[in-house]
N, C-alpha and C positions, 0 to 999 in steps of 0.2 A: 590390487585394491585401490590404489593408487591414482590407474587410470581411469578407474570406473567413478570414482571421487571426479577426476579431473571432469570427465563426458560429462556429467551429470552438473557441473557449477558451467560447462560452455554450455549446456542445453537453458538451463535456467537463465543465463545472461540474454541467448539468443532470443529466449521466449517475451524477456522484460522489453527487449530493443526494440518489440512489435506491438508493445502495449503501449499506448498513449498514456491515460489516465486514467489511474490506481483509486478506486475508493472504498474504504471499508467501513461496512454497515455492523456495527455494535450495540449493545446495551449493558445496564449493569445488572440487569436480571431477566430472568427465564418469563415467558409468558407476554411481551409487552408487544409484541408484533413486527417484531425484526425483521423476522424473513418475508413477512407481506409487506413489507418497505423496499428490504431489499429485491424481493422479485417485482413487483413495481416500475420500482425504478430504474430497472433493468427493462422491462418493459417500454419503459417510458422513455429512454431513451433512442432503443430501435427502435420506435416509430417514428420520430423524428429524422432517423434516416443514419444515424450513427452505428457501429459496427460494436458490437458490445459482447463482454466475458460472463458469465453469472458463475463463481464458483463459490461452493456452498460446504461450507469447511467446519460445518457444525456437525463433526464425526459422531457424536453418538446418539444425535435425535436430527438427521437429514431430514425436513420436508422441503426442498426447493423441488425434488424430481415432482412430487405429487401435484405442487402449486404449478407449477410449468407444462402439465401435461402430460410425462415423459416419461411417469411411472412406469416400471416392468420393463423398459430401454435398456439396453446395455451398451456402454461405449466399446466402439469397435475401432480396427488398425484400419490405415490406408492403405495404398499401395506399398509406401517404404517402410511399412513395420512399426509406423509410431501410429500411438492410440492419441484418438482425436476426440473435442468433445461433442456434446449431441447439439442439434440444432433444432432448438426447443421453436421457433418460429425466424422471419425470415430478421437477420441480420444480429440474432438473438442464440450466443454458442452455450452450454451448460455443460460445467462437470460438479456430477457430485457421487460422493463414496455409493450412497441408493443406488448407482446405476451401477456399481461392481459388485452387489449383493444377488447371490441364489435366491434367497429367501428375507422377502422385506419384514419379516418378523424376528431374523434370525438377534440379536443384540452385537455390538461392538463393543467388545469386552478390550480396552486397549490400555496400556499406558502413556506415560506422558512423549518418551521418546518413542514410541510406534506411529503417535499422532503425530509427530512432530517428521516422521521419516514420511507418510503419507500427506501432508501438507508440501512439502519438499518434490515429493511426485507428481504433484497435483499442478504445481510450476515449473516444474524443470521437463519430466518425459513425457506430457500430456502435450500434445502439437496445434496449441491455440494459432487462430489466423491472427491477421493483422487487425487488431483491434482499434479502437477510438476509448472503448471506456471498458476496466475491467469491476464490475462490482462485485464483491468479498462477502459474504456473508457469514457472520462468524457467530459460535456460540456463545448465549452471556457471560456475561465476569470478562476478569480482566486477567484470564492463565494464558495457559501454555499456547494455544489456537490461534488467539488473537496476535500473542507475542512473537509467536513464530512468521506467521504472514507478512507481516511490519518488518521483521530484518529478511525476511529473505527478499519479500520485495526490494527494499533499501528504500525506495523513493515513490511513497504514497501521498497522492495528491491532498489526501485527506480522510477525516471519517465522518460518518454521519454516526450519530447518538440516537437513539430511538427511546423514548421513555411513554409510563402511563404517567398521569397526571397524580395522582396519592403520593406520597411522603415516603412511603415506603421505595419505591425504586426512585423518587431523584437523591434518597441517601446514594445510590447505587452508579445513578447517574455521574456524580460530581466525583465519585471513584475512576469511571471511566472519561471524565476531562480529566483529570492527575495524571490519569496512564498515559490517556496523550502528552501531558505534558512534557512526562518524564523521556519521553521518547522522543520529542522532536517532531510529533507528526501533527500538521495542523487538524485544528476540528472546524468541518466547514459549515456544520449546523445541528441544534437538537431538533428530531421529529417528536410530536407530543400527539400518543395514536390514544384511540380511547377518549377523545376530548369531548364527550356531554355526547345526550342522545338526545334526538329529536321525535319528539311522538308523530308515527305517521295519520295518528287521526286528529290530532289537536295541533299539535304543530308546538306545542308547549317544550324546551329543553331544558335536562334535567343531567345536572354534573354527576352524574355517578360517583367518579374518583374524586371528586371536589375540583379544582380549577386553580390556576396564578401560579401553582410551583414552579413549571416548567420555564416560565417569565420570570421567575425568580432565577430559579438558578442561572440563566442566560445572562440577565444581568448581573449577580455576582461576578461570574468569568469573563463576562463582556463578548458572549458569542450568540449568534442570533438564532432565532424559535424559526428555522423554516416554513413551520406548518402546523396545524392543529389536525388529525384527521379525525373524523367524529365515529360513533358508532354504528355500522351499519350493516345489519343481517346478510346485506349483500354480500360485503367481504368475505362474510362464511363462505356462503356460496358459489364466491368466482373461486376462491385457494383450494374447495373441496373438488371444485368441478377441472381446475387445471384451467382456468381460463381468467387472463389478465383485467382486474379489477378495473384500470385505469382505464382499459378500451371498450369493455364490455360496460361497463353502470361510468362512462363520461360524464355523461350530465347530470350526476350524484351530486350532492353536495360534498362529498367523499372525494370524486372522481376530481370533480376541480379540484380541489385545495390539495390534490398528489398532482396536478398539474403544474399548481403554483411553486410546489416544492421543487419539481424537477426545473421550472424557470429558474428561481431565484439558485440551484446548485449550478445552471449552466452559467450563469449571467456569475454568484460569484468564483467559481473557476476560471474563466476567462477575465475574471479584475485579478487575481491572483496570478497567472500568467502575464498581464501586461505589466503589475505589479514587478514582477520579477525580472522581465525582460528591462524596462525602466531603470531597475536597479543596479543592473548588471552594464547596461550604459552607463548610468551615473556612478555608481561606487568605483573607484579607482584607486582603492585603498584596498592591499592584499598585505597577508603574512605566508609566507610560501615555505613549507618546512623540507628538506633534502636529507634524506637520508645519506651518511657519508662512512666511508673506509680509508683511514690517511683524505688523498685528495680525489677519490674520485667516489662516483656516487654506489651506493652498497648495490649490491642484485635483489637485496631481500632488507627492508627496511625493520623487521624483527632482529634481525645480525646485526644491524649498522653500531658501531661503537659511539658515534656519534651523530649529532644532528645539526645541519647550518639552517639557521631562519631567518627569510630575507623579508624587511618590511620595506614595501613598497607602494610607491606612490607614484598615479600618472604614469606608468610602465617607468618609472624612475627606483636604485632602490636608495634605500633612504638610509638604512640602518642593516645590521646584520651581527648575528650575532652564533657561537658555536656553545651547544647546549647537552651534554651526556642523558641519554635518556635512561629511565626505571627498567629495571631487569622483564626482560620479554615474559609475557604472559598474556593471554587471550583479555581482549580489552582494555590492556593497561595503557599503550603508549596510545591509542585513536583518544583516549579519557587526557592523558597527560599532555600532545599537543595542543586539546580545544585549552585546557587552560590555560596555556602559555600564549592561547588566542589565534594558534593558525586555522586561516581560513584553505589551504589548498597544503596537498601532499606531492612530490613529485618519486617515484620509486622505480623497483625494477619489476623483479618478483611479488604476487601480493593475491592471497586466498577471496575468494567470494564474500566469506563470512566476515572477514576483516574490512574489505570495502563497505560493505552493510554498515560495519560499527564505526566506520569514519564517516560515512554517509551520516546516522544516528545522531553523532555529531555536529553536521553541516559541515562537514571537512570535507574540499572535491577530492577527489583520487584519479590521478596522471597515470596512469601504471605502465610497464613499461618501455621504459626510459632507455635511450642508449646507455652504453657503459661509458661513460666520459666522464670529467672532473665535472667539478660540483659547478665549479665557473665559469664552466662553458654551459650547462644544461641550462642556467639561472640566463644565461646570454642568450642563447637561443630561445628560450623559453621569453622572454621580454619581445624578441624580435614579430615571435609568433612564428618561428621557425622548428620547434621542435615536434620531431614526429615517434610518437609511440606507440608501440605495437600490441598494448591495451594484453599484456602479458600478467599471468597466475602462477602462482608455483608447482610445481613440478608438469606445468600443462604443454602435453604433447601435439596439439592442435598448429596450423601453420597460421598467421599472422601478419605475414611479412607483406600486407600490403600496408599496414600501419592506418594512421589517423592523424592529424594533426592535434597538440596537447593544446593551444592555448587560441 
């Protein structure tokens, strides 16, 4: 059982190591146009020439196979016995549960941990390429679906928010800013679909949903309105017909303004990347936590009796200090070092799920680590000499070519 644990957290590490950037397309209610955002934009960005995921993790009402064309498709193995996903058009891969169904009528009668064990398949034993962008599409609300994809990924570039314009879903909406919040995952913009029709014989436009929530709530949370997408028959038509809105009706007034969207998500992705590289030059102020046994460093930072935290500064340290952590339990101690304010963990042994919730955090995770004293690993580790061999618990897989930690 054990090992098949193990296989299954190296397949999903290997899978995430091939995926660039992670974004997950949300809402806070059913009906608002999520998945024609999300296939879209999926869309939208394999034309541009990027190499992109579409997985559609809305288990109990899948339409991405339908919008994508691919309906009645069934995912099939390669030559090495791993199922791959379909390739909905050229540089554009698609998994979604529709395509492991008999019978597209049949219902998906699941619970919470069934969905959560096929969401977990859907990243770990599914043999995605090398991607540039994976987009998530997930079902409304803020449960099990969304909540799952977010830790298992560990490191989602972002979400996009999709809302209508009425009062009724931006209550819904500002439910799902909070979730982001509470998780640590940036939101990189509201889409606001539904936004007025245009009479094609008058030319007159008329707010259906009424208009300005969505500029409202952005400016409450201070996150910006990617896009207004308007009403447009079309849209029916390209999702019913499997054929991509953005390319087919381009010179929509529709067509643009998902164009403008996908600009302004590339353009702020790449400020959030430089953003970060920036950072990571300038910030030279670390708190580095060590899991410890007596004087050397524990194999398994859940055992360690105690913990050394080094503050440092300019690869200098500055301070240090030896701190007993709260008795092991699934999320406690990743919850109790961010308080104590460590930015980095260095360990030996250390589960998937655990990395996710230090990640959750913004706590890096070392893993791996030789078995040496605490004072040497903090030495090495300062020098940029320390090599870790990126080790899990009980994981029988070889390693030993290592990585360098710092």
């Amino acid at each position: 059982m054990n090992n098949q644990k193990d296989e299954t957290e190296f397949m999903l590490q290997e899978n995430m190591d091939r995926i660039g950037k992670k974004i997950v397309v949300m809402s806070g209610k059913g009906g608002v146009g999520k998945s024609t955002v999300s296939v879209n934009l999926a869309y939208g960005l394999a034309l541009q020439g990027f190499s992109v995921g579409l997985l559609d993790v809305d288990i109990h009402g899948p339409s991405v196979a339908k919008m994508t064309g691919i309906e009645g498709q069934r995912l099939y193995e390669n030559e090495e016995g791993r199922v791959v996903p379909i390739e909905a058009a050229h540089n554009l891969f698609v998994v979604t549960v529709a395509s492991m169904l008999e019978n597209a009528d049949e219902p998906i009668i699941w619970r919470g941990p069934a969905k959560m064990g096929a969401i977990k398949q859907f990243l770990s034993e599914i043999s995605w390429p090398k991607l540039d962008y994976l987009v998530v599409d997930c079902p409304p609300g803020t449960g099990d679906e969304p909540l799952s994809v977010i830790q298992l990924i560990g490191n989602v570039t972002g979400t996009v928010i999709v809302s209508t314009p009425q009062d009724v879903s931006l209550l819904d909406v500002r439910k799902s800013i909070k979730f982001c919040e509470k998780l640590s995952v940036p939101v990189i913009g509201i889409v606001e679909n539904m936004s007025g029709f245009v009479c094609p014989k008058c030319g007159e436009r008329v707010d259906i949903f009424k208009s300005g929530g969505v500029a409202k709530a952005g400016k409450d949370f201070k996150i910006d309105v990617l896009g207004n997408i308007p009403i447009d028959p079309n849209i029916v038509h390209s999702t019913d017909d499997g054929k991509p809105y953005i390319y087919h009706y381009a010179k929509t007034e529709g067509g643009k303004e998902f164009q403008k969207i996908i600009d302004k998500i590339l353009e702020k992705v790449s400020i959030e990347k430089d953003k970060n590289e920036d950072n990571k030059m300038s910030n030279t102020v670390e708190k580095v936590a060590i899991p410890a046994d007596n004087d050397i460093i524990s194999e398994h930072f859940g055992h360690a009796p105690k913990f050394i935290i080094y503050n440092i500064e300019n690869k200098n340290i500055v301070s240090s200090e030896e701190l007993i952590p709260p008795p092991h339990e699934p999320g406690v101690i990743p919850k109790w070092l961010h308080e104590v304010g460590a930015t980095a963990i260095i360990t030996g042994g250390i589960g998937r799920a655990a990395i996710n919730m230090f990640n959750d955090f913004n706590i890096r995770v070392l893993s791996g680590a030789p078995v040496l004293s605490y004072k040497e690993i903090i030495e090495q580790y300062l020098k940029g000499a320390l090599v870790c061999k990126g080790g899990e618990c009980n994981h029988n897989h070889d390693h030993s070519e290592g990585h360098s930690c710092h």
